[in-house]
Each structure stands twice: as structure tokens, then as C-alpha cells.
N, C-alpha and C positions, 0 to 999 in steps of 0.2 A: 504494500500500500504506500500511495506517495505520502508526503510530508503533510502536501493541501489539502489533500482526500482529507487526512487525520485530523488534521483542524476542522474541519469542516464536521466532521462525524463528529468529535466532542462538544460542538457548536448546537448542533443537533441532540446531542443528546443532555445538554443541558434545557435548552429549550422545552425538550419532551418533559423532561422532569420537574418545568414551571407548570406547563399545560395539566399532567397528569396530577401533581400535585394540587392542583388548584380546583381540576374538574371534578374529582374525588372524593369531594370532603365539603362538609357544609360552606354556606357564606360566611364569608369572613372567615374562616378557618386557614390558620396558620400555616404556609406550605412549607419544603425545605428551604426552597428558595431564599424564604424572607428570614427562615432564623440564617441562613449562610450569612445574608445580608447584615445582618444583627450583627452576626459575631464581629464580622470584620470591622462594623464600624466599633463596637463598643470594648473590643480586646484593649484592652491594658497592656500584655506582651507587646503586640503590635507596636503600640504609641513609647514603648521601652526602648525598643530595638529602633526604633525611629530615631529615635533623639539619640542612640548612638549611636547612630548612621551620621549624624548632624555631625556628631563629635567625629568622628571620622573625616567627616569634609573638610574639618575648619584645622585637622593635620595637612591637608593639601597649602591651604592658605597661609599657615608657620610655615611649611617649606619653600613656597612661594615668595614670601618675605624673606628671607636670607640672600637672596639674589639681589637685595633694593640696597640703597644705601641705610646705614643705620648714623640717625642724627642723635645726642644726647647732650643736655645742657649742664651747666655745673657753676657751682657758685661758692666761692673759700673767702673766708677772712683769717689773716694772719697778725699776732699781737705781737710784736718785739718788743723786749725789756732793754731799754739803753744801747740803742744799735752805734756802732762805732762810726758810720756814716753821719751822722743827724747828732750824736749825744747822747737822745732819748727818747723815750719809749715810741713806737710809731703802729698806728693799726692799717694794715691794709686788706682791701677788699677786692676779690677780681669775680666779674660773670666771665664765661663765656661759651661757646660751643665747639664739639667737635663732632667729627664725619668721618665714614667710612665705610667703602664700596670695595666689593669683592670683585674683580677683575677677571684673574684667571685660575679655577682651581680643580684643572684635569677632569671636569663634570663634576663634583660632589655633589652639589648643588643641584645637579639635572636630576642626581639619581636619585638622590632625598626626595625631589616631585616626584618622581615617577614610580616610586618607589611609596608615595603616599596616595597617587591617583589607582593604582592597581591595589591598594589595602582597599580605599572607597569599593572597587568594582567588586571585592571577596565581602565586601560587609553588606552590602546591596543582593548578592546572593543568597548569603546569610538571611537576608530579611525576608526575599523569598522564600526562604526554608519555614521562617516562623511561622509566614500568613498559611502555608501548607499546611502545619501541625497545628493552627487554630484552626481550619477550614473542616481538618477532618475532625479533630473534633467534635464541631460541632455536629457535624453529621451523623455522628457516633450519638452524640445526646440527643439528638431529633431522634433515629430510630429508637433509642433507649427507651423513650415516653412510647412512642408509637407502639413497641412490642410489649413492656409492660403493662399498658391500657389493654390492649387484646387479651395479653393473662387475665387480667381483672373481670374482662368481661365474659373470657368461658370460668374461669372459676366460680363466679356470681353462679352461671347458668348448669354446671355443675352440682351445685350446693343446691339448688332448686331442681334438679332433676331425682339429686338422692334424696331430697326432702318429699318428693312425690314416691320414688318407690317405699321409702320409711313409711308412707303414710297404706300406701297399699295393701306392703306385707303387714304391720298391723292388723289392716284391714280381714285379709286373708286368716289370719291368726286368730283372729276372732271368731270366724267361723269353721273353724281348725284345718283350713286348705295347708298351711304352714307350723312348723315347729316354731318355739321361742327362739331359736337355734338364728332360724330367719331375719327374724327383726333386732336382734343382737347386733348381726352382722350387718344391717341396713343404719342402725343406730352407731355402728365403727366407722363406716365407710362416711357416715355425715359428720363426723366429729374430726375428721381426718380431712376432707375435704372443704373443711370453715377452717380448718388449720392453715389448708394449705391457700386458700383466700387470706387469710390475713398474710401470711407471708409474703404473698404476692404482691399487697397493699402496700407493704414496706416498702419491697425493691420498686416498686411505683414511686413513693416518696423519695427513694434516694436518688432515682433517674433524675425528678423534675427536678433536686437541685443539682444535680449536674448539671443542665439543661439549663440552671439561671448561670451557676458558675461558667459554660462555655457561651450561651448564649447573651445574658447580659440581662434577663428577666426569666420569669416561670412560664411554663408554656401555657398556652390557653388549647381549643379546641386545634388542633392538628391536623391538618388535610389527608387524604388517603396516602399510603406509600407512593412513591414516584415511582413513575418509570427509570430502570436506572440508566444511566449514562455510559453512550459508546465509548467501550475502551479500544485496544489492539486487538488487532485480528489475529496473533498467535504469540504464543513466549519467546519466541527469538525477537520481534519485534517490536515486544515491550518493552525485553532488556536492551534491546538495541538506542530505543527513544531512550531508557531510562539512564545509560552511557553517553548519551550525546546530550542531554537536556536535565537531566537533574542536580537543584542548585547546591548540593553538594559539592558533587563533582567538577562544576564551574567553580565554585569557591575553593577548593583544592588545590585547581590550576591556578586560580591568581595568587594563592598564598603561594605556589611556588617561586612565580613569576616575581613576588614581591622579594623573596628571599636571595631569589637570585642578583636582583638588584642591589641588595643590602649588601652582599657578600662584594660586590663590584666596589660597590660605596668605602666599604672599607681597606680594599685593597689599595685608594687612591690614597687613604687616609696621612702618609708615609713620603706623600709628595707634597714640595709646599705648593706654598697660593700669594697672589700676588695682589694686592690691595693698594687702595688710592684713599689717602688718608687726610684730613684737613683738619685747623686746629684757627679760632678766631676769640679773643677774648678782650675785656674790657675793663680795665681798674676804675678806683673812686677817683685819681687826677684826672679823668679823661685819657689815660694812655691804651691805645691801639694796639695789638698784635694778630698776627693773623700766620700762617704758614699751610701749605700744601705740598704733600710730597707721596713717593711710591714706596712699598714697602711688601718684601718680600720676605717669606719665612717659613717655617716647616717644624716638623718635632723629629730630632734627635735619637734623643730616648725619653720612656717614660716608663719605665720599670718592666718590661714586657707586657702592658697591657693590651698593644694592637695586635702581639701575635695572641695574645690570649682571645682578642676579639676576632681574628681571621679563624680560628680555631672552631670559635663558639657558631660565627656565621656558618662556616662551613655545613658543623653539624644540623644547625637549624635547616636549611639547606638537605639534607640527606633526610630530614623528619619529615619534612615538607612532601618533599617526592614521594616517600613510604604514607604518608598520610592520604595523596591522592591515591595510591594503589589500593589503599584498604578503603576511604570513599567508595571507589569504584566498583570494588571486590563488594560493598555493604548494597550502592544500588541496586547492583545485578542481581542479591539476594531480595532482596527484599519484593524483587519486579517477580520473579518468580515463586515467592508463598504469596504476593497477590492474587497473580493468575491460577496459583494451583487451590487457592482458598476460594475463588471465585466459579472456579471450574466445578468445586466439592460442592459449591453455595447451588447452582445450577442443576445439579444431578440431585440435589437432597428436596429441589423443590419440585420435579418431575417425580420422585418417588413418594412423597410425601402425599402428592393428590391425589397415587393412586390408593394410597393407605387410607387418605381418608376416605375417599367414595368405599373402599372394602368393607372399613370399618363402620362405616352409616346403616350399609346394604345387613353386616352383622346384628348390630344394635336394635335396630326395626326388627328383624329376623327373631332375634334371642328374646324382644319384649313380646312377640305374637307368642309363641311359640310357652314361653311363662304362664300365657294367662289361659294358656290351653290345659297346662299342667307339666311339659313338657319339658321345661326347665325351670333351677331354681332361683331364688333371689339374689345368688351369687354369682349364677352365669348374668345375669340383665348389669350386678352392679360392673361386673368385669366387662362387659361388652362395652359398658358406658363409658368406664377408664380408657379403654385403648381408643377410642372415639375422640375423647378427651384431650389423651396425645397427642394423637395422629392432627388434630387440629393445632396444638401449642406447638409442633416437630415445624408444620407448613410457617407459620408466625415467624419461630426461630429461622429456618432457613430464609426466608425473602428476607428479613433483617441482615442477616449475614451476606444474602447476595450483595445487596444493598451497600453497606460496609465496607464488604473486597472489592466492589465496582469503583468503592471510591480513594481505598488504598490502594489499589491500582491504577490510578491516575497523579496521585501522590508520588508514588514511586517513579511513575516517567517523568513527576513533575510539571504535570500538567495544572494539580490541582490549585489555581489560583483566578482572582478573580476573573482577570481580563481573559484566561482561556475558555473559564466558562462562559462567559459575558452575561455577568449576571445583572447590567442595569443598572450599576454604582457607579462614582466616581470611584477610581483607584488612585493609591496614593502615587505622588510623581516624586521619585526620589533624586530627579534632576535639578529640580528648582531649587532646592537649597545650596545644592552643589554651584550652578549655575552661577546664583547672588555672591557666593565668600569664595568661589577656588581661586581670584585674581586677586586673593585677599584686600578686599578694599577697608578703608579708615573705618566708616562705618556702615549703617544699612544691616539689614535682613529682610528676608520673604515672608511674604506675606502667610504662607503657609508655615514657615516657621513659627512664626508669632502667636496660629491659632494652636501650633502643637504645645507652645508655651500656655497657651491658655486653658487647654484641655488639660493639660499634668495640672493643673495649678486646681480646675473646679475638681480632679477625679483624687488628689490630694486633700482637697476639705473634706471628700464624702466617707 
């Protein structure tokens, strides 16, 4: 499959999953869509990893400045006690400024920028990774609610079926069709069955607050399951996308790139640099001085600390490269228990329906069949159990499809907003860069300003 087919199919199958989600489930009913949308605006990680993205850029802007002149002003007064000039005591006061501009120094300079603009492009990756791992989260907690809800409601209807046969065999009992034997066993099977409703009730409560912790609120009514979203067409293809586009493995590469550049940076270290230096000042007589000049200089020694630093670089450098291999080595897994979770997710939902029509066609069958005399109150409650499952197995498995559909999009690194196109603004991690990498005196973006403002309100709350 080409590259455009696959954008186009994940395009589509986001789409389906607004449509389906939305046509499925009452009005107004919450879809995936809109808790995705949630999450993304109202993550905390997000707005985290942002503002170190920021701090990230404004290392472009320090390296950037080191290439400028540096001006700094200076102001001394000196007290002489009986100077042999004058006789006596004399105070003097001088302002003045000096200057100085870096000329030539074998690139340091260059490779400190470049060397902070490729840390930006791993931290920017990096940020895709976060919104990834909020993304699926949340999806994780939307189906959470959505499967939990369904337990709740065959256990309800459960507890209401045994409570009709309890009331039956009673019935029957009474007019001695049954032993006590019967209704013993119809009164275990209800007491066990309100157990296993409350329990279920719990893991409901603790879905929905996962649900507000990923989502940013408690769920309200829930639209039907979505249709899930086109992934890849086979596991060589997944892991192939998940090797060429997952921001791991992008941030991998630029930490290397970064380290590479470090290791350069420091090899120049050892060479001097050439500077143009100026000196202008002003006493309390009015006297003038002023000088300009070039100045050339380098280090010697200094204890072994740059071979101790070409050393350390190095090593960093060798982590770096093994860090992208195991990246890589991690995508490739990961792309693969998607698919093969998703592949199980598939098979468990095809078998599941046909469990349950067997088990429907049984349960009808074992209650006629009862009331003939033909079986006991123990074949109806078991009949009703496996009926029971075979429905809560179907629930489980489309959640799981659901899930691996979308850790498997994760894993190629698709799972972000703009490849869903889910109808938000996404954040632009350009504009901040854009405003401070030329490191200007002052100014910031506009969008900075409102990330300043949002840490500040989600700080009082």
C-alpha cells in the first residue's frame, strides 16, 4: 500500500469513527471523538512538555547570542590615602564600557546552534510521543466506561433473570414439582450474581474516574462503540510505517545527530578564537579613554578536563546510536503485539457471536424443556450463565479490538491529532520557535503567552 492510500485510509477511518460514534448512541451522547478532543485540549502532560519544548527553543536563542557582540558597562570608584602625586587623599571615579565580538573560532559557535536546533527537533518529537500516550489513553478510558456500562447492564438483567427463576422454583416447590434442593440452588446462584453486580458497579466507578483523570471530566451518556479505524494492511507494513515514522525513533536520530555535533564542538575546543575587543571609559575630570584592539587566545592546559570531555562526548555518542537501535528494536515490537492483539481482538469477536446465538438457541431450549419437567433448575441456571458470558466475552473482545486498533496506530505513530483530523486546532510548535531562535531583546508569541496563562489558571485549580 502507498504512503497516500494510508493517509487516506486513516482519514477515513477516523471519520467513520465520528459518524459511527455519533449515529449510535442517543442525542447529545458523548462520542470518542469528542473525549479525544477533551483530552488533548485539557492534558496537563501536554501543556508540560510544551513549555519544555519552549525551554528548548530559547537554548537555540543563548547559542544564537554568542555569535553577537557582548557589551557590558562598569563603574569603580577608587579612595587614595595621601597619594605622593597631589599630597592627599584623592577619590576617583571612572564609568565606562567594554565590547566584544567573536570573530573566528573554527565553528564552535555554529555547532552550539546546530547542535541546539536538532535538540529542538528531538524535543518536538518527544512531544509527539506525549500527545500519542494521552491520545491513547484516553481511548483506553472511553472504552473503559463503555465496557463496564455493558457489564452493569447484563448483570442488572442477570440478577433479574435469577430472580424470576428463584421465584419459579419456589413456585414449583410449593407444589412439590421440585426439591428444596432447587430453590437453595436458585437462592446461591442470586446471591452470587448481586455479588457479582456490585462488583461490576465498582470497576464502573473506577473506569469513570479514569475517564475524568484522562479525559479532563466524568463521562456523561456515551455514544455506541465506533467503528474502529483503518490501520495497515499486514505486519510487515506496520512495522515498516512504525520504523520510518515513529517519534521515537525520529527523536533517536536527532539525539544522535545532536551528539554528534557536541563531540565536533568539543574537538575545536583546543583551538583558539580570535576576538575584536573594545574598551571606552569616562572619569569624574571629564577624562576620555577609549581603545580597540584584536585578541587572540586558546587554552593550554587545564588539568585534563577536555580530554576528559572528548572522552565523555564520545561515549555519549556511542549511547546515543545504541539508544536509536533499541528505539527501533522497541517500535518494531510493539507494531507487532498490536497487530497480533488486534488480529486475536478480530477472531475473539467472530467467535464470540457465534457463542452467543448457540448459547441463546440453548437457554430458550433448557427453559422449555424445564417447564416440561425435562430439566432441572440447575440446567436453566447454567444455561443462563454461559449466555451471560458469551455476551460479557462479545463486550470484552470489541473493546479490545477497539484498543489494539488504536495501539496500532500508536505504534506506526500515526496516533495524533492532525492524522486523525479530528477538527481541533493543533498545537504549532513552530511559533514559539519562530519568535526567540534569532534570539531577539524582547517579544514572545502570542501563543506562548496563552501557554503562560493556562499553567498559571491550571496552577490555582
Amino acid at each position: 500500500m502507498r504512503i497516500g492510500r494510508f493517509w487516506k485510509g486513516i482519514r477515513a477511518g477516523a471519520l467513520a469513527c465520528a459518524v459511527g460514534a455519533g449515529g449510535g448512541g442517543a442525542a447529545g451522547a458523548e462520542t470518542l471523538t469528542d473525549a479525544l478532543i477533551m483530552a488533548y485540549q485539557n492534558s496537563g502532560l501536554l501543556e508540560q512538555n510544551r513549555a519544555l519544548l519552549r525551554a528548548a527553543d530559547e537554548d537555540v536563542a543563548s547559542a544564537v547570542s554568542a555569535v553577537r557582540p557582548v557589551i557590558r558597562y562598569f563603574a569603580n570608584s577608587d579612595y587614595a590615602l595621601n597619594t605622593p602625586q597631589s599630597g592627599a587623599d584623592r577619590l576617583t571615579t571612572t564609568v565606562g564600557l567594554t565590547a566584544e565580538l567573536t570573530l573566528f573560532d573554527f565553528g564552535r559557535n555554529q555547532l552550539a546552534i546546530d547542535a541546539a536546533r536538532e535538540t529542538v527537533m528531538a524535543a518536538r518529537e518527544g512531544l509527539i510521543g506525549v500527545e500519542q500516550q494521552v491520545l491513547l489513553r484516553a481511548v483506553g478510558a472511553y472504552m473503559s466506561v463503555r465496557r463496564e456500562t455493558e457489564f452493569v447492564r447484563l448483570r442488572e438483567n442477570n440478577v433479574r433473570l435469577i430472580s424470576q427463576e428463584l421465584q419459579a422454583a419456589q413456585d414449583r416447590f410449593e407444589v412439590g414439582e421440585v426439591t428444596r434442593t432447587d430453590v437453595a440452588l436458585a437462592e446461591s446462584r442470586l446471591a452470587s450474581a448481586r455479588a457479582g453486580l456490585a462488583a461490576t458497579k465498582g470497576a464502573l466507578a473506577q473506569a469513570r474516574e479514569e475517564y475524568r483523570a484522562a479525559i479532563g471530566q466524568y463521562p456523561g451518556a456515551l455514544a455506541a462503540a465506533p467503528a474502529r479505524p483503518q490501520t495497515a494492511g499486514s505486519l510487515e507494513e506496520a512495522q515498516a510505517n512504525a520504523r520510518r515514522n515513529h517519534p521515537d525513533v525520529r527523536r533517536a536520530q536527532r539525539e544522535v545527530t545532536v551528539t554528534d555535533l557536541n563531540q565536533q564542538r568539543i574537538g575545536t575546543a583546543k583551538l583558539p578564537s580570535l576576538s575584536l575587543t573594545g574598551r571606552a571609559s569616562l572619569d569624574a575630570n571629564g577624562n576620555r579613554n577609549g581603545s580597540v584592539g584584536v585578541q587572540i587566545g586558546g587554552t593550554l592546559y587545564q588539568g585534563g578536563q577536555l580530554k576528559s570531555l572528548e572522552r565523555r562526548g564520545a561515549a555519549q555518542r556511542d549511547a546515543a546510536r545504541a539508544g536509536l537501535l533499541v528505539a527501533t528494536q522497541q517500535v518494531i515490537l510493539n507494531a507487532g503485539n498490536a497487530w497480533a492483539s488486534l488480529t486475536v481482538a478480530r477472531s475473539s469477536i467472530e467467535a464470540t457471536d457465534r457463542q452467543i446465538t448457540a448459547a441463546d438457541i440453548a437457554y430458550s431450549g433448557t427453559r422449555e424443556e424445564a417447564s416440561l419437567g425435562a430439566r432441572t433448575t440447575l440446567d436453566v441456571l447454567d444455561a443462563e450463565q454461559e449466555l451471560l458470558d458469551a455476551r460479557a466475552n462479545r463486550v470484552s473482545a470489541e473493546t479490545d479490538a477497539q484498543i489494539a486498533a488504536y495501539n496500532l496506530l500508536a505504534a506506526m505513530g500515526y496516533l495524533t491529532v492532525r492524522h486523525l483530523d479530528l477538527g481541533v486546532v493543533a498545537y504549532d510548535p513552530a511559533e514559539y520557535y519562530d519568535a526567540v531562535k534569532d534570539a531577539p531583546w524582547r517579544g514572545e508569541s502570542e501563543q506562548g503567552q496563552r501557554l503562560d496563562a493556562l499553567l498559571e489558571r491550571l496552577g490555582r485549580e
